[in-house]
C-alpha positions as CSV (number, residue, x, y, z in Angstrom):
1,X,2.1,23.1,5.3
2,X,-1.3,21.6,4.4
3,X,-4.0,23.4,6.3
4,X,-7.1,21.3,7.2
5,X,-10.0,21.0,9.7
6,X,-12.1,18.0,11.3
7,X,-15.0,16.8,12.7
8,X,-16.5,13.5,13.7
9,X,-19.9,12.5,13.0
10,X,-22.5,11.1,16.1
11,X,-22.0,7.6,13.8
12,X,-18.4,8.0,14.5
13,X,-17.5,9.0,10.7
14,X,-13.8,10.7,10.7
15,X,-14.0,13.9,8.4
16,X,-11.2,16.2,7.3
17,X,-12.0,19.2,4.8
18,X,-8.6,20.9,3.5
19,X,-10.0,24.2,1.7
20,X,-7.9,25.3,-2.0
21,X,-9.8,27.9,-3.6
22,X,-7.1,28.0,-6.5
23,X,-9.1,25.2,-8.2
24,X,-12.1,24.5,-9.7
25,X,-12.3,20.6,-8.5
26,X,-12.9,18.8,-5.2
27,X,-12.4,16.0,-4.0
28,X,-14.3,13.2,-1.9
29,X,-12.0,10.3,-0.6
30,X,-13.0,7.7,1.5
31,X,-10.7,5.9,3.2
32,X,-11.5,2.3,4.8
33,X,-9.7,0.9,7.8
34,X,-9.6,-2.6,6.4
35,X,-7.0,-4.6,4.5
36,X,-5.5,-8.0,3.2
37,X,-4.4,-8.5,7.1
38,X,-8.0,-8.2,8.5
39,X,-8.6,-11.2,6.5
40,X,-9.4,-15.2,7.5
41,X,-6.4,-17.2,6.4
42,X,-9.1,-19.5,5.0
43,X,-10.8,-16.8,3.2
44,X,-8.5,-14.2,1.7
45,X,-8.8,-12.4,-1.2
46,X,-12.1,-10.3,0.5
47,X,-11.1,-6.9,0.9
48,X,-9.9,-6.6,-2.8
49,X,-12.9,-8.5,-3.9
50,X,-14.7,-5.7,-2.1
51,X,-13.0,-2.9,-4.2
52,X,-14.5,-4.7,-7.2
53,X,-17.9,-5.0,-6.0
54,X,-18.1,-1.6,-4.8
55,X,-18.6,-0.6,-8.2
56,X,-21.5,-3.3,-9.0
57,X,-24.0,-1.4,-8.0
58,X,-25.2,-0.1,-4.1
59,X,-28.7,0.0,-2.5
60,X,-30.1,3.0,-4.2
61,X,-27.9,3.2,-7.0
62,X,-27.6,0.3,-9.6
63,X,-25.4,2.2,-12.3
64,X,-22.5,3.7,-10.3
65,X,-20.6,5.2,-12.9
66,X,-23.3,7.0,-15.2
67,X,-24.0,9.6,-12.6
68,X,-20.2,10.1,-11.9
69,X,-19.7,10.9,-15.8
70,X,-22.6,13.4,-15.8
71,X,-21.6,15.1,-13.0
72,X,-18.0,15.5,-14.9
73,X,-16.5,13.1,-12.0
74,X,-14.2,10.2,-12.4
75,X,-13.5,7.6,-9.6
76,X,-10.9,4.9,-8.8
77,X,-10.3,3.2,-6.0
78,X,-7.0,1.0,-4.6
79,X,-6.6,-1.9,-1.6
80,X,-4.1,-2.9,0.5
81,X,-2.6,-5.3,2.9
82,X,-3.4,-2.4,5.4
83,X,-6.7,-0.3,4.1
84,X,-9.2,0.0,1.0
85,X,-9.6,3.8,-0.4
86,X,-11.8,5.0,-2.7
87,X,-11.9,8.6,-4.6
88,X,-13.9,10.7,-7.0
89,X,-12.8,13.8,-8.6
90,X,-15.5,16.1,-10.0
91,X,-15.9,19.6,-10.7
92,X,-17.1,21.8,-6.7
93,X,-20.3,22.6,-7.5
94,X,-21.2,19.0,-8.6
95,X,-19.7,17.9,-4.6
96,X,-23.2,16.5,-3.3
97,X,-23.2,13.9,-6.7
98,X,-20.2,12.3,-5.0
99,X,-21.6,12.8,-1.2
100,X,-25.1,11.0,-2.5
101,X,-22.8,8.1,-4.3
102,X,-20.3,7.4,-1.8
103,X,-22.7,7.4,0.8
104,X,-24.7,5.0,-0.9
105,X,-21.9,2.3,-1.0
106,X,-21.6,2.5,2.8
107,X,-25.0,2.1,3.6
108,X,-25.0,-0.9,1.7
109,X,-24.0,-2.5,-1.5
110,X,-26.7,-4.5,-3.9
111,X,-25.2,-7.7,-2.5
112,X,-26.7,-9.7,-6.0
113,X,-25.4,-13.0,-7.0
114,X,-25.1,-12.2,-10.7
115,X,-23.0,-9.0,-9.1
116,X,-20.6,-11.6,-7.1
117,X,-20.9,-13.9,-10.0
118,X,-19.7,-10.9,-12.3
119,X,-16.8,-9.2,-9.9
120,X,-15.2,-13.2,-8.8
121,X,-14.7,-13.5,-12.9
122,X,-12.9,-10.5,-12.8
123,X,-11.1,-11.5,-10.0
124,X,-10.0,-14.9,-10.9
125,X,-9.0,-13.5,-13.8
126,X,-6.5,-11.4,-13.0
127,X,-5.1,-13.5,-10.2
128,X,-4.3,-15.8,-13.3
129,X,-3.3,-13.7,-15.4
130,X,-1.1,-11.3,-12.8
131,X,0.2,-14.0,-10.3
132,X,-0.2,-17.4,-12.2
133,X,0.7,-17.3,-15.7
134,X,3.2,-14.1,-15.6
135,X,6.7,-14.7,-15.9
136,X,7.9,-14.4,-12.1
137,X,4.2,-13.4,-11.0
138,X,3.9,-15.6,-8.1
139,X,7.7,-13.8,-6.6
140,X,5.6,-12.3,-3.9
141,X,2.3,-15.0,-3.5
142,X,6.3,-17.1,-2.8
143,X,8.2,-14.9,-0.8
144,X,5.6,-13.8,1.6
145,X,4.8,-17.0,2.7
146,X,8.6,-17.5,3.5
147,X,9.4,-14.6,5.2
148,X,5.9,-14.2,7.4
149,X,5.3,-17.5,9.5
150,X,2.2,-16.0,11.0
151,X,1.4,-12.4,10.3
152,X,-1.8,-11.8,8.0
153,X,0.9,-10.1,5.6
154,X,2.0,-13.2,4.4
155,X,-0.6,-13.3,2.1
156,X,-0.6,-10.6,-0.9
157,X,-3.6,-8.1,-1.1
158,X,-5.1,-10.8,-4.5
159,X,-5.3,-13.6,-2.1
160,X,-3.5,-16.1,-1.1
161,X,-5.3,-18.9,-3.4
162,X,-7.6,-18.9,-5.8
163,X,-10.0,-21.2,-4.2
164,X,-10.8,-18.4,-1.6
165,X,-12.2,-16.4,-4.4
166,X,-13.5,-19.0,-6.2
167,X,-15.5,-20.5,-3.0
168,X,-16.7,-17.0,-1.7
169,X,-20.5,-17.1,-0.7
170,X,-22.7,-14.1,-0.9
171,X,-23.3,-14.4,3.1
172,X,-19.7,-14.3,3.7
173,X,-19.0,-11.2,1.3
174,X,-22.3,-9.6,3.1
175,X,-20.4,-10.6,7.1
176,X,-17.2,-8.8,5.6
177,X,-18.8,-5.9,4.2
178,X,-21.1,-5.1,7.2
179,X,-18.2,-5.9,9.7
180,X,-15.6,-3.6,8.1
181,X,-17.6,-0.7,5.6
182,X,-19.1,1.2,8.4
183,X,-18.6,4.8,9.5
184,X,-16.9,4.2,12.5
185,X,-14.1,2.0,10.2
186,X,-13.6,5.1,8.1
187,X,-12.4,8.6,7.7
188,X,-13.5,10.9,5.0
189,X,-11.9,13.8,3.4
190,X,-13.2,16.2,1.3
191,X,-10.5,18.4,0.0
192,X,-10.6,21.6,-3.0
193,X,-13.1,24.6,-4.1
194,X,-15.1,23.5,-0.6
195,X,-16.0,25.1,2.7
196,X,-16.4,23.2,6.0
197,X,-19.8,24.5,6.8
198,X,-20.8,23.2,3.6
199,X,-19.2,19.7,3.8
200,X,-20.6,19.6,7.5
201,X,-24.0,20.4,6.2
202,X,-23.4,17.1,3.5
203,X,-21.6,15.3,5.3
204,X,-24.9,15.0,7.8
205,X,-27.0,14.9,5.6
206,X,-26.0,11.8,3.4
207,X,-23.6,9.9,5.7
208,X,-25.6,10.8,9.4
209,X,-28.5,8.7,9.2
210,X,-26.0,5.9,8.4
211,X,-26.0,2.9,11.6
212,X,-22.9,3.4,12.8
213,X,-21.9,-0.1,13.0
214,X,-19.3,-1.9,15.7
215,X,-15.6,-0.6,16.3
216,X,-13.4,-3.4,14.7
217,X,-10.6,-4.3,17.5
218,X,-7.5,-5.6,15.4
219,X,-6.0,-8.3,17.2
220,X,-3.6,-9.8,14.9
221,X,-0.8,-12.4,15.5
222,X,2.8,-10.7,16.0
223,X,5.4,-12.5,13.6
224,X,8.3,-13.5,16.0
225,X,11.8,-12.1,15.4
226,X,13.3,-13.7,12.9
227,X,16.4,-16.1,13.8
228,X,17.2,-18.1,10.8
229,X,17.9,-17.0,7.4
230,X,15.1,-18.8,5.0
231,X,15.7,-19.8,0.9
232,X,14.0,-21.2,-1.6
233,X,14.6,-21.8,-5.1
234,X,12.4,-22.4,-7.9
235,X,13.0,-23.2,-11.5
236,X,10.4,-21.9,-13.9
237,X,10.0,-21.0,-17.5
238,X,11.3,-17.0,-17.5
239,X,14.0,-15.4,-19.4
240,X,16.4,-14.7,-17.0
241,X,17.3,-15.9,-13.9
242,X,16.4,-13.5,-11.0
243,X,17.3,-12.9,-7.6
244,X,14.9,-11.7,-4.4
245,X,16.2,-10.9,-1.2
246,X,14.2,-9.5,1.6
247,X,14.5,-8.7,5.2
248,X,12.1,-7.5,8.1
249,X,12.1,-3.6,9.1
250,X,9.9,-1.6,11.6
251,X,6.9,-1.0,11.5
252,X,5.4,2.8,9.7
253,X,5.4,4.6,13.0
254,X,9.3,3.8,14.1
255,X,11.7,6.3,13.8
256,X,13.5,3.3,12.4
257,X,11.5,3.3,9.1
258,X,12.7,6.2,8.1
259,X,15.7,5.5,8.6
260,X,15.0,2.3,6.7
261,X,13.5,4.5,3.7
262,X,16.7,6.1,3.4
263,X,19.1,3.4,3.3
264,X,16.6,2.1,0.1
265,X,17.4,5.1,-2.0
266,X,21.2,5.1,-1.4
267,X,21.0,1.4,-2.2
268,X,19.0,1.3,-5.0
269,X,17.2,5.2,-5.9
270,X,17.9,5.2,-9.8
271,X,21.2,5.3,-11.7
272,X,23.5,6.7,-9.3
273,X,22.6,4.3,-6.4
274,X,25.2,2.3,-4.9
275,X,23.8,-1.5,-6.2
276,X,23.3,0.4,-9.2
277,X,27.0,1.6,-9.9
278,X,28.4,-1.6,-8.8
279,X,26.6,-4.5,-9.7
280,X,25.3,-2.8,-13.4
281,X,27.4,-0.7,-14.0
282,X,30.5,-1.9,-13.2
283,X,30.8,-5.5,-12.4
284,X,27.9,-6.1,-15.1
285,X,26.0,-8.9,-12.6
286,X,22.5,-7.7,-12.7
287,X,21.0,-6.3,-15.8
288,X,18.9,-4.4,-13.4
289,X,18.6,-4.2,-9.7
290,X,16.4,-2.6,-7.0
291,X,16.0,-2.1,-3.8
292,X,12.7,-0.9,-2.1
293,X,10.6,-1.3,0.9
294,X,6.2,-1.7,1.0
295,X,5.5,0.9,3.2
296,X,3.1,-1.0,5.5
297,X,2.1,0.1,8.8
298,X,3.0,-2.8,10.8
299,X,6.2,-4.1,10.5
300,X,6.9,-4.8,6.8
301,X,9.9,-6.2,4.1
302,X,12.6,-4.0,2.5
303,X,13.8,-5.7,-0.3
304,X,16.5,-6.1,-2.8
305,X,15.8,-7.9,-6.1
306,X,17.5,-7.6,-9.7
307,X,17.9,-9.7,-13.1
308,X,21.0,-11.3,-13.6
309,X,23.1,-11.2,-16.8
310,X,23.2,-14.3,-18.7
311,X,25.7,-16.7,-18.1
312,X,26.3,-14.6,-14.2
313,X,25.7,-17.5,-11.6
314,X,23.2,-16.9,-8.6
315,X,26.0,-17.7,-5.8
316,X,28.0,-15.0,-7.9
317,X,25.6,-12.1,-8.1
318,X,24.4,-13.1,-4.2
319,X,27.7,-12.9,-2.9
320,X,28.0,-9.5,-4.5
321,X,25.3,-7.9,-3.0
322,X,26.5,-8.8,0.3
323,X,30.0,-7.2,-0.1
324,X,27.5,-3.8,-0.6
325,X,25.6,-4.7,2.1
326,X,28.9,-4.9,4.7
327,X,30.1,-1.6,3.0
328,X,27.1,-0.1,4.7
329,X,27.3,-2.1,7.9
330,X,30.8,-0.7,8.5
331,X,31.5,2.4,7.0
332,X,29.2,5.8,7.3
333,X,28.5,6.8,4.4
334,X,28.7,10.6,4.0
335,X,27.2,13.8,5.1
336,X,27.1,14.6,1.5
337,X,25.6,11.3,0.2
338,X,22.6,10.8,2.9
339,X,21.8,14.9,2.0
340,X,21.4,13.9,-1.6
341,X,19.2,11.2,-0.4
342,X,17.2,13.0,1.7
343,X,17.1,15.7,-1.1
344,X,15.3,13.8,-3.1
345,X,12.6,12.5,-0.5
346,X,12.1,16.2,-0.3
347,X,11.0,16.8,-3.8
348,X,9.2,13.7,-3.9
349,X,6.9,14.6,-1.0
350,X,6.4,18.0,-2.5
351,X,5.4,17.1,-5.8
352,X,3.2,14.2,-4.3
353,X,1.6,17.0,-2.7
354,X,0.5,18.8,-5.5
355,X,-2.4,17.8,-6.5
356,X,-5.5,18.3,-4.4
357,X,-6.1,14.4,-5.0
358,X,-2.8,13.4,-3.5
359,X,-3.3,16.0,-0.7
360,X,-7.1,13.7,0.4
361,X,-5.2,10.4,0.0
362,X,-2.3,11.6,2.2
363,X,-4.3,13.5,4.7
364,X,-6.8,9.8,5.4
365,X,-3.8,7.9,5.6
366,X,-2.1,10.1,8.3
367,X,-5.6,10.3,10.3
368,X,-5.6,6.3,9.7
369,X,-2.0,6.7,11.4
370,X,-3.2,8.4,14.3
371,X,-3.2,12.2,13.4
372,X,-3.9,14.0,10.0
373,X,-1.2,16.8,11.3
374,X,1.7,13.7,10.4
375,X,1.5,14.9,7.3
376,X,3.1,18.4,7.7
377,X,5.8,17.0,10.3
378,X,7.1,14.0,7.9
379,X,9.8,16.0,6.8
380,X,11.3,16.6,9.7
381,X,11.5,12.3,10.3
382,X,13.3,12.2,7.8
383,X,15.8,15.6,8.7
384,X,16.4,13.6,12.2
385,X,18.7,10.8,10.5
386,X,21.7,10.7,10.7
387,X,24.9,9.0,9.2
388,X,25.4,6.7,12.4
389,X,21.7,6.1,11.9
390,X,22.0,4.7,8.6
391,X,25.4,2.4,9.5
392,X,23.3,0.8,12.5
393,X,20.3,0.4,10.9
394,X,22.1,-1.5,8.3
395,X,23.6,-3.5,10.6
396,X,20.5,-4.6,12.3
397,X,18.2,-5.0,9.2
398,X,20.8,-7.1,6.7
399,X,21.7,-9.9,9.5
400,X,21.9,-12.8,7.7
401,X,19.3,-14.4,10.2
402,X,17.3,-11.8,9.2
403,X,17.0,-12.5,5.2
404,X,14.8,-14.4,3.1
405,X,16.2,-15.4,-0.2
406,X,14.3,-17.0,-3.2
407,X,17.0,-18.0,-6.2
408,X,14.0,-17.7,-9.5
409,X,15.7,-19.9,-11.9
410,X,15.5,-19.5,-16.0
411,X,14.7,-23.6,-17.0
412,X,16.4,-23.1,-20.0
């Protein structure tokens, strides 16, 4: 049970403090409630730009960094199709260096062209290098588009070209920045060596003078239900020829997502998996083979996607995974296997939990969700499936109307 408490500030500023006196450290974690979806299709790209130029320098503060490192902090920061989060770790009595720096970025970043100019490099750069010129780096800029016809997530968090980087003014990057990055768009959670009288007393003193800004009101298209199984195939120059398969699930809030969780890791949870055993291990198709889900909070993919062995042919190793897939439609698995399964969920959510860092992410992210107290009752989400769950679950997720396939072909 993580204990926490919360206030909101007169700008509308969301703020969690979770107390742990058993360490030196704090925390400060900011979490934005922005992402690649809150994008214009004809500008995308933005909100991980953003991430990038929050480190070029605020209003008050040009060098970011060199205060962190004297105050014995370190910072990262991560985007999303769904939010933007940013985090600094320092030792507790140092707290108000973080509460002076990250209050700095929301009142406004430096907005200079040579800090545009610098961030877009970097940008553009690793669009090329990550999506462009990667052996199978453009899978997901590909399979996106197939399997979203109108939903912003058919666009990966990079972008969805690199033109919309390239073309990006410094009055559009300003309209994003002072639409989204304002306190009423964000919840912030100090967690560690900290009292909530004395994040109060911060907390209005560097973010409460800040405007609070408008609500954003999401309105984004709904992606129809799906009714015709989609394919592509592309021949490039990789190794080995690959095979993607995805198919649309519920969205984070659904009882069915967790149920959808579960059936990933008896499919495809490490070496004793069920795709794992039978298409590696024994019928030596795939030389590898996973099968995962993104974890968005609107409806989002689970997908299946492997390496074939040489010489295997993609009809073959597809025709394989489907025989697995009907296993699951029409036969339970067992008490034993889905307890196993849900086992390991178990130790994976505890140990996530560990670290006070971990503890700030997860508590914004529920409180993004609706309620910070999700976090202590995930568990029991998971406790509530059961075997019949998992069969029709299967059944309704791998319809073949439902999938989107993309054959990634070895040229060679």
């Amino acid at each position: 049970m993580v204990h926490f408490e919360r206030f909101t500030l007169s700008n509308g500023l969301r703020v969690v403090v979770h107390q742990d006196t058993s360490t030196p450290m704090a925390v400060l974690n900011v979490m934005y409630d922005v992402g690649a979806k809150d994008e214009d299709p004809s500008r995308t790209g933005f909100a991980h730009l953003f991430e990038h130029l929050m480190f070029g320098g605020s209003l008050n503060i040009p060098e970011y960094d060199e205060p962190l490192q004297m105050a014995g902090g370190e910072n990262n920061a991560y985007t999303t199709n769904d939010l933007t989060n940013y985090y600094i770790q320092l030792p507790a009595e140092n707290l108000e260096t973080a509460f002076w720096l990250e209050s700095d970025r929301m009142l406004s970043l430096a907005f200079s062209p040579k800090s545009l100019e610098v961030q877009r490099k970097v940008v553009c750069e690793e669009f090329k290098e990550h999506y462009l010129n990667k052996p199978y780096g453009d899978v997901w800029l590909r399979l996106r588009d197939l399997s979203y016809q109108v939903h912003p997530y058919r666009w990966m968090t990079i972008g969805k070209e690199l033109s919309h980087i390239e073309n990006a003014s410094l009055q559009d990057v300003k309209d994003f920045f002072f639409k989204h990055y304002r306190p009423v768009n964000a919840i912030l959670v100090v967690a560690g060596n900290v009292t909530t009288e004395q994040v109060k007393t911060l907390a209005e003193k560097w973010f409460g003078p800040i405007e609070a800004g408008e609500r954003y009101m999401r309105q984004l298209p709904q992606e129809p239900a799906q009714t015709a199984a989609r394919k592509l195939e592309v021949h490039a120059d990789v190794p080995l020829d690959a095979l993607y398969k995805c198919w649309h699930i519920q969205s984070r809030m659904d009882h069915r997502y967790y149920v959808a969780d579960l059936i990933t890791e008896v499919l495809g949870g490490g070496g004793s998996s069920r795709l794992y055993q039978a298409l590696v291990k024994e019928k030596k198709l795939f030389s590898n083979i996973e099968c995962y889900h993104f974890g968005t909070i609107e409806a989002g993919l689970l997908s299946i996607e492997g390496k074939l062995v040489k010489g295997v042919k993609p009809e073959e190793a597809e025709a394989a995974i489907t025989e697995e897939l009907e296993r699951m439609k029409n036969e339970q698995i067992t008490v034993t296997e889905l307890q196993k399964v849900k086992n390991k969920t178990e130790s994976a959510i505890a140990f996530e939990d560990m670290t006070i860092m971990n503890r700030a992410n997860s508590l914004a992210f529920y409180e993004l969700l609706g309620d910070a107290h999700l976090m202590n009752s995930e568990l029991d989400r998971y406790n509530k499936v059961t075997v019949e769950d998992i069969r029709q679950e299967c059944k309704e997720i791998f319809k073949e109307t439902n999938s989107n396939t993309l054959w990634y072909l070895s040229k060679n």
